[in-house]
NUBA-43479 format. One record per residue (C-alpha): x, y, z; residue in one letter. Coordinates in pm, whole numbers, plus 50000, padded with zeros to 5 digits. Layout:
rec xx: X, yy: Y, zz: Z, res: A $
...
***
This chain:
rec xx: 18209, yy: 74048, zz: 15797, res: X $
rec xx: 18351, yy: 74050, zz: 16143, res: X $
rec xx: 18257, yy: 73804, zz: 16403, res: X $
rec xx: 18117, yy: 73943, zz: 16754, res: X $
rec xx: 18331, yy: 73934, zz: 17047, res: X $
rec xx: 18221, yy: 73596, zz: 17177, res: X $
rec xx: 18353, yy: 73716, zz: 17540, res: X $
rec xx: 18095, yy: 74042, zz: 17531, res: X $
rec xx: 17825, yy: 73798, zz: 17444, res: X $
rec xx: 17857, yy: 73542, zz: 17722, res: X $
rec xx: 17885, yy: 73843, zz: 17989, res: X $
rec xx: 17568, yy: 73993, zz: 17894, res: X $
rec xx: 17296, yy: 73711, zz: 17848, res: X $
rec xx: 17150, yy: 73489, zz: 18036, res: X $
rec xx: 17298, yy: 73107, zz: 18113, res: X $
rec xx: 17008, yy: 72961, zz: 17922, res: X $
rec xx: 17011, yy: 73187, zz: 17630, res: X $
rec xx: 17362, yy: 73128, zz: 17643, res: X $
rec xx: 17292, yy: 72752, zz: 17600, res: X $
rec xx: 17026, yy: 72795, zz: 17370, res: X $
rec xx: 17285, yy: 73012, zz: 17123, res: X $
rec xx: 17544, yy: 72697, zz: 17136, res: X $
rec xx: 17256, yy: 72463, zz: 17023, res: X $
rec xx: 17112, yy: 72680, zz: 16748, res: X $
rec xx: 17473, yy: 72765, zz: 16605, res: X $
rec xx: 17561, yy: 72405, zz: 16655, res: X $
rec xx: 17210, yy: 72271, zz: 16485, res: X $
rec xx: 17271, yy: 72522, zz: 16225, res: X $
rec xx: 17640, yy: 72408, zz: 16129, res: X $
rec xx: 17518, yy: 72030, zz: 16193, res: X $
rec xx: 17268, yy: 72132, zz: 15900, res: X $
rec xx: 17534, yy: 72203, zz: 15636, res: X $
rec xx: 17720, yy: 71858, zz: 15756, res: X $
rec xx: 17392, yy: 71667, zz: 15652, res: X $
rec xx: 17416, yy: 71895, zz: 15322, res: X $
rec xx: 17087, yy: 72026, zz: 15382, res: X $
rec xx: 17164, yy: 72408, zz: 15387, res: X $
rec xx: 17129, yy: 72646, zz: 15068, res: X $
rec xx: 17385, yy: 72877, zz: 15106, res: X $
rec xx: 17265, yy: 73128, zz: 15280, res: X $
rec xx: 16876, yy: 73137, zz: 15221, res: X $
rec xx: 16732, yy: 72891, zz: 15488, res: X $
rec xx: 16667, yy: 73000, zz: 15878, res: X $
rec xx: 16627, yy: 72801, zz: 16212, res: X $
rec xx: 16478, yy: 72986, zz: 16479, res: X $
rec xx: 16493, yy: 72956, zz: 16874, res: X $
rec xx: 16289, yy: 73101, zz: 17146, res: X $
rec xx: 16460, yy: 73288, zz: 17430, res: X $
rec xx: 16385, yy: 73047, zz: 17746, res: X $
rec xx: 16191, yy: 73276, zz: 17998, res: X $
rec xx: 16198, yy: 73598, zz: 17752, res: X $
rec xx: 15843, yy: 73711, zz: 17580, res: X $
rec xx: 15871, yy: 73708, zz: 17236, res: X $
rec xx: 16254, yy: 73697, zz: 17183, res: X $
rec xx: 16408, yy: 73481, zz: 16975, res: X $
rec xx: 16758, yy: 73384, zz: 16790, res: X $
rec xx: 16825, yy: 73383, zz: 16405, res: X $
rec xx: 17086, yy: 73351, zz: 16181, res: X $
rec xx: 17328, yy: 73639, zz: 16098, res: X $
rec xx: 17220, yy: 73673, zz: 15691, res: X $
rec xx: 17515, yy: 73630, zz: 15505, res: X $
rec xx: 17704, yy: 73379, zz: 15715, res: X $
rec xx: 17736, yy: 73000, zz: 15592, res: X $
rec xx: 17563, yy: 72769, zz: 15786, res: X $
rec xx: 17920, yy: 72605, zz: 15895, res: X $
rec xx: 18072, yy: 72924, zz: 16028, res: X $
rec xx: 17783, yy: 72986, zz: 16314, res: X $
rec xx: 17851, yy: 73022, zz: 16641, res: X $
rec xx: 17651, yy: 73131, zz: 16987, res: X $
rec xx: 17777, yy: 73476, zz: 17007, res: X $
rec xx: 17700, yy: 73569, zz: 16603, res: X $
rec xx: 17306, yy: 73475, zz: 16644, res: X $
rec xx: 17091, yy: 73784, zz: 16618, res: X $
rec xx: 16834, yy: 73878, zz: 16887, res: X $
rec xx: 16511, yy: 73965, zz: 16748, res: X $
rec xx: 16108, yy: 73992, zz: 16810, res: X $
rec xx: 15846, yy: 73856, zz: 16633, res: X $
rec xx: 15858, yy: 74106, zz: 16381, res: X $
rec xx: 16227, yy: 74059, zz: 16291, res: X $
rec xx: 16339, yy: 74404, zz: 16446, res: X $
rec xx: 16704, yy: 74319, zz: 16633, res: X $
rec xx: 16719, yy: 74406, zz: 16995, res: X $
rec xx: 17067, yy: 74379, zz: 17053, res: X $
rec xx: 17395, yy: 74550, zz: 16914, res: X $
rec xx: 17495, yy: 74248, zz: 16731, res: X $
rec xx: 17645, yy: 74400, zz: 16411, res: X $
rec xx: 17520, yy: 74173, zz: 16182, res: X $
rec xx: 17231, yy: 74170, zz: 15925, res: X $
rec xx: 16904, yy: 73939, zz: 15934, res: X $
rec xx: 16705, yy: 73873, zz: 15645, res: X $
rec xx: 16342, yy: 73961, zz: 15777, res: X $
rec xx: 16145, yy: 73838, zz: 15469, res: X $
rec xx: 16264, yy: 73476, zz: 15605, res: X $
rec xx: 16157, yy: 73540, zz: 15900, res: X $
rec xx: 15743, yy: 73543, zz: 15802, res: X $
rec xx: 15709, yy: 73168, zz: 15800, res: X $
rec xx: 15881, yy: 73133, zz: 16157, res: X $
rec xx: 15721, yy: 73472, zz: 16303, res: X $
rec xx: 15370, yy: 73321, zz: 16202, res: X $
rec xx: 15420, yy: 72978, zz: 16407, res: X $
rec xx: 15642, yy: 73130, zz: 16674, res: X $
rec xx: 15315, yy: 73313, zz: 16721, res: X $
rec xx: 15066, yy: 73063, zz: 16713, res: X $
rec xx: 15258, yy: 72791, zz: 16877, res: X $
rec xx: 15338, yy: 72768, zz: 17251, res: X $
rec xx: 15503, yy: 72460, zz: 17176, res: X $
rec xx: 15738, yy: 72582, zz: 16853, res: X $
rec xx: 16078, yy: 72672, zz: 17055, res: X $
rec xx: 16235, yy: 72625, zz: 16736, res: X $
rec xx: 16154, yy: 72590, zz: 16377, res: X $
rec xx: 16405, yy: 72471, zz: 16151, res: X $
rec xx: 16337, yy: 72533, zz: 15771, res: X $
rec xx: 16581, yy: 72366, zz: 15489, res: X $
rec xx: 16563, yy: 72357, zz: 15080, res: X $
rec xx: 16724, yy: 72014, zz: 15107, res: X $
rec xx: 16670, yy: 71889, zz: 14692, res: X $
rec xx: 16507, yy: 71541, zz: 14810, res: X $
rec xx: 16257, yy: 71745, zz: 15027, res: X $
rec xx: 16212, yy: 71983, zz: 14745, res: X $
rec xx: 16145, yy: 71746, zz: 14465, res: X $
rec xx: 15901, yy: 71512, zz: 14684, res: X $
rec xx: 15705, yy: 71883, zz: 14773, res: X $
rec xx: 15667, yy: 71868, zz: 14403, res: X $
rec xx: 15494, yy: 71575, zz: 14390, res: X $
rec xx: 15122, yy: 71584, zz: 14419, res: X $
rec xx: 15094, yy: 71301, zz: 14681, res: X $
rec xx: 15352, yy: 71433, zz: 14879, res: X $
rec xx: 15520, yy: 71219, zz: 15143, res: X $
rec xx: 15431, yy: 70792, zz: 15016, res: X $
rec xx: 15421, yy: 70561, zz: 15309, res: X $
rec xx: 15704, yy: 70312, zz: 15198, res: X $
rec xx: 15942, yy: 70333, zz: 15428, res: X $
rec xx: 15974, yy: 70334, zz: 15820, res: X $
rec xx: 16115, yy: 70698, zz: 15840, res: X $
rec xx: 15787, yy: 70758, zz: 15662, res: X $
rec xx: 15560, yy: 70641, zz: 15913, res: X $
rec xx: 15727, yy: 70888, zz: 16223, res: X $
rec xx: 15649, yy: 71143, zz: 15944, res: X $
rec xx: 15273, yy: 71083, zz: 15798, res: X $
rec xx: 15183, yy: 71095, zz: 16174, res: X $
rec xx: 15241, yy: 71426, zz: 16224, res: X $
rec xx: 15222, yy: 71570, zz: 15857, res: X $
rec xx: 15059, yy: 71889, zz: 15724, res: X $
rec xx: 15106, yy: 72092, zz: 15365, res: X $
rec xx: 15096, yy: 72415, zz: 15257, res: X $
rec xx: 15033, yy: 72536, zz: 14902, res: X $
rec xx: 15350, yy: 72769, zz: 14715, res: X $
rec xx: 15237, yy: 73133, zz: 14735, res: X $
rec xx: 15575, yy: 73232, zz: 14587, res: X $
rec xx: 15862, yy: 73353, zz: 14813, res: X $
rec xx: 15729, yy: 73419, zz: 15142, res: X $
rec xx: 15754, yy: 73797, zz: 15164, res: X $
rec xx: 15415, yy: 73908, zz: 15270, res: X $
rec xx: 15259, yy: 73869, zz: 15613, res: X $
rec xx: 14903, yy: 73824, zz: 15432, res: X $
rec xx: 15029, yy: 73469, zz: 15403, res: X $
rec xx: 15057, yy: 73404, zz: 15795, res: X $
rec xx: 14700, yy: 73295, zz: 15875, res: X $
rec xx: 14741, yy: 73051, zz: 15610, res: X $
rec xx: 15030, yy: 72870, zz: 15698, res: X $
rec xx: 14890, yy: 72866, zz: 16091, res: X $
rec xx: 14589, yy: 72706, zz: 15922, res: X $
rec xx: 14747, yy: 72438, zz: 15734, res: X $
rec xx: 14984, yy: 72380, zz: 15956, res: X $
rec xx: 14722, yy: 72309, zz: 16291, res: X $
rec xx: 14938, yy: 72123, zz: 16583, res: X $
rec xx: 15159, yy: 71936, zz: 16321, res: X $
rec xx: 15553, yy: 71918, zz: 16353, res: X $
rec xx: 15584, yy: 71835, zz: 16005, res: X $
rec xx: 15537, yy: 72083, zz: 15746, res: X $
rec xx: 15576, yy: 72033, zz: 15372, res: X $
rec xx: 15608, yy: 72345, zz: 15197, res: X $
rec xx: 15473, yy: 72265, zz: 14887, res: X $
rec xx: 15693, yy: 72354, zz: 14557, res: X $
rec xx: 15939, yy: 72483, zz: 14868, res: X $
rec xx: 16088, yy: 72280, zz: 15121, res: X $
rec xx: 16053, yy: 72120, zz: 15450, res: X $
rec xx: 16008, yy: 72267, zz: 15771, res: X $
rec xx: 15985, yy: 72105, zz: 16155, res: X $
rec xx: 15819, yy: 72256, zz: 16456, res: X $
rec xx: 15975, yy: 72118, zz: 16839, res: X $
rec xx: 15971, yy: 72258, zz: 17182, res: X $
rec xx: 16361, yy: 72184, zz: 17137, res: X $
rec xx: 16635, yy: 72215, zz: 16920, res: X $
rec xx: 16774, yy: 71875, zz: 16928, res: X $
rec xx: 16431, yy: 71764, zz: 16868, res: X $
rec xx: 16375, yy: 71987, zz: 16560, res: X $
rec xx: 16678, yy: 71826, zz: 16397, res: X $
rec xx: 16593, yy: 71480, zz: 16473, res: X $
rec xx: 16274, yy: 71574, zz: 16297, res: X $
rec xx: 16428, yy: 71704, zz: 15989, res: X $
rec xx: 16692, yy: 71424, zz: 15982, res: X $
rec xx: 16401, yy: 71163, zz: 15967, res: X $
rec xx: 16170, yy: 71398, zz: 15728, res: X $
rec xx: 16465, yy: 71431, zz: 15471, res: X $
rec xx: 16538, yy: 71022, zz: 15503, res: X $
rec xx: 16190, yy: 70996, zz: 15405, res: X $
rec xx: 16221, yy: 71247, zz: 15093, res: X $
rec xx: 16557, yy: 71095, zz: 15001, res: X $
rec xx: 16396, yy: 70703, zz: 15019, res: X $
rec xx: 16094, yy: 70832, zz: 14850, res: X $
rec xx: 16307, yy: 70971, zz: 14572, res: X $
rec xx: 16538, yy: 70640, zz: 14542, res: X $
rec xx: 16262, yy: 70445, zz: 14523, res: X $
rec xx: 16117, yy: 70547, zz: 14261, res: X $
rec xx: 16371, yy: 70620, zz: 14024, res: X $
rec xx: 16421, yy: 70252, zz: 14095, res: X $
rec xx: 16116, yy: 70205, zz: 13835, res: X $
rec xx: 15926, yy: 69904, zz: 14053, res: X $
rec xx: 15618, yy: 69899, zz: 14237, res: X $
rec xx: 15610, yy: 70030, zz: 14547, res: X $
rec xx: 15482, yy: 69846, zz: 14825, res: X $
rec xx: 15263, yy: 70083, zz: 15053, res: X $
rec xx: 15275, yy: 70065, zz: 15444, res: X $
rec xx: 14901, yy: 70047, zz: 15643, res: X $
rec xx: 14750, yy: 70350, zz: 15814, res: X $
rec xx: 14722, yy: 70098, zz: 16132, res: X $
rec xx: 15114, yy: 70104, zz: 16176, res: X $
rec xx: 15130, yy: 70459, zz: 16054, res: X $
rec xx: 14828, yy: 70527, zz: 16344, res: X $
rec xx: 15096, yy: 70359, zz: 16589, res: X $
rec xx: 15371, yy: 70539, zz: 16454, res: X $
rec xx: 15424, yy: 70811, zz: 16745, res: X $
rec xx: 15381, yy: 70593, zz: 17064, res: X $
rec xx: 15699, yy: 70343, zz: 16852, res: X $
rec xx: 15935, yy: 70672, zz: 16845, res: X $
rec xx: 15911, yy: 70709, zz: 17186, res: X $
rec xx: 15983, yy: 70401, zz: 17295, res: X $
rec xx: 16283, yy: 70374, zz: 17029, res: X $
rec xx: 16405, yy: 70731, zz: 17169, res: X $
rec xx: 16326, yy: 70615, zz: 17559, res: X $
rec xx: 16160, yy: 70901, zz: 17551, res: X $
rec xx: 16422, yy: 71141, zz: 17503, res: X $
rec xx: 16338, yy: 71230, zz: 17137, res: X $
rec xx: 16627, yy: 71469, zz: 16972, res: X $
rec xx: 16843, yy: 71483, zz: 17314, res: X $
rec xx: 16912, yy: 71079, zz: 17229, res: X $
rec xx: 17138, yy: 71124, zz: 16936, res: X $
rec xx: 17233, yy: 71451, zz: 17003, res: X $
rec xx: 17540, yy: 71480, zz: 17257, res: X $
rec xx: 17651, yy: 71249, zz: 16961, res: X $
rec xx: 17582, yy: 71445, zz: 16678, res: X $
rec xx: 17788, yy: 71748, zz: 16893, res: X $
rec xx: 18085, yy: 71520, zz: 16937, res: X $
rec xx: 18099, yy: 71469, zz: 16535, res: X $
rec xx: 18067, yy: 71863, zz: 16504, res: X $
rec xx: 18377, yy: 71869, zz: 16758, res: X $
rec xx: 18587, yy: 71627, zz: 16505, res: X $
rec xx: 18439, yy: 71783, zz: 16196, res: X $
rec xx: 18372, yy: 72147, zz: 16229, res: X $
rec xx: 18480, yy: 72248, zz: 16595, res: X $
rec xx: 18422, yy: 72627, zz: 16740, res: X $
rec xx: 18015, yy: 72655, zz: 16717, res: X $
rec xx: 18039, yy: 72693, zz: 17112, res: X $
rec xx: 18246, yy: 73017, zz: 17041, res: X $
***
């Protein structure tokens, strides 16, 4: 599969989709670094700043570590490309995105991973246990949403909006985990504390002991405490950091 002309692509968009295409491939390949990514089967999705109903996906097929700004695929909400990029999108992966794209003002980007700790604590009837301080960010903002199989069908979009309400945490149950932000940066600082939380969860108890259970009074307080430990900056803190890693690691995402 050959990759678009990064020069063609820079000359004909906008300097903020521009941007927004070097943060989604670099979120995307910053994905596979955390091990998240399932080969090719998960999606993040970004909204076009100042374009109605435009937004940036994956090219299906590529690995998550070989993104870059000029391979993401311009689409609408019902997955139909609008541009001459000649690579493929997977629109059945696009339902769950298209749905809260939709009903959210606020969802600029929703980035959906089959990380195994998020998957096996999905499994579990309780969900997400608060026993650890990753937890706490995460039960404040939590909703679920019951398997329905693979998400192929748009007769499942009104139920996800449902469940989901004005949460930025979703649990797909049986599934994965899923995060909701008016940013990129934001929507992987999400997912990096949701899949902490999963991964504790899991450690702990395969640890065998009793678990010692946080209050809903510092769970209640949990949202006003990440924004003063962010200074109010959220994802954008750690991320000029987490691009500098990509640089050392897995450079060219800004191609």
């Amino acid at each position: 599969m050959s990759q678009w002309d990064s020069t063609q692509v820079k000359a004909t968009v906008s300097l903020e989709e521009w941007q927004t295409r070097v943060d989604l491939a670099a979120c995307y390949r910053a994905v596979a670094m955390m091990g998240w990514d399932d080969l090719v089967f998960t999606h993040i999705s970004a909204k076009i700043p100042g374009v109605e109903n435009q937004f940036l996906i994956n090219p299906y097929g590529l690995m998550f570590e070989e993104m870059t700004a000029s391979s993401m695929v311009k689409i609408d909400l019902q997955g139909n490309k609008l541009d001459d990029n000649p690579h493929p999108i997977n629109p059945a992966g696009f339902v769950i995105h298209s749905a809260i794209h939709a009903a959210r003002e606020d969802a600029k980007c929703v980035l959906h991973v089959h990380s195994l700790n998020g998957v096996a604590v999905s499994a579990q009837k309780q969900g997400v246990l608060p026993i650890s301080q990753q937890s706490i960010f995460v039960l404040a903002g939590l909703a679920y949403h019951d398997y329905e199989g693979v998400a192929l069908v748009d007769a499942e979009k009104p139920r996800l909006v449902a469940d989901l309400g004005t949460k930025n945490y979703f649990m797909l149950r049986n599934h994965g985990l899923l995060t909701i932000a008016p940013t990129i940066p934001d929507a992987f600082q999400l997912m990096y504390t949701f899949e902490a939380a999963c991964t504790i969860q899991v450690r702990a108890q395969a640890g065998g002991g009793e678990l010692t259970l946080i209050s809903q009074q510092i769970i209640d307080g949990a949202l006003e405490q990440a924004r003063q430990v962010t200074k109010g900056l959220g994802g954008r803190l750690a991320w000029p950091g987490l691009l500098r890693r990509l640089d050392r690691r897995n450079p060219g995402y800004d191609h």
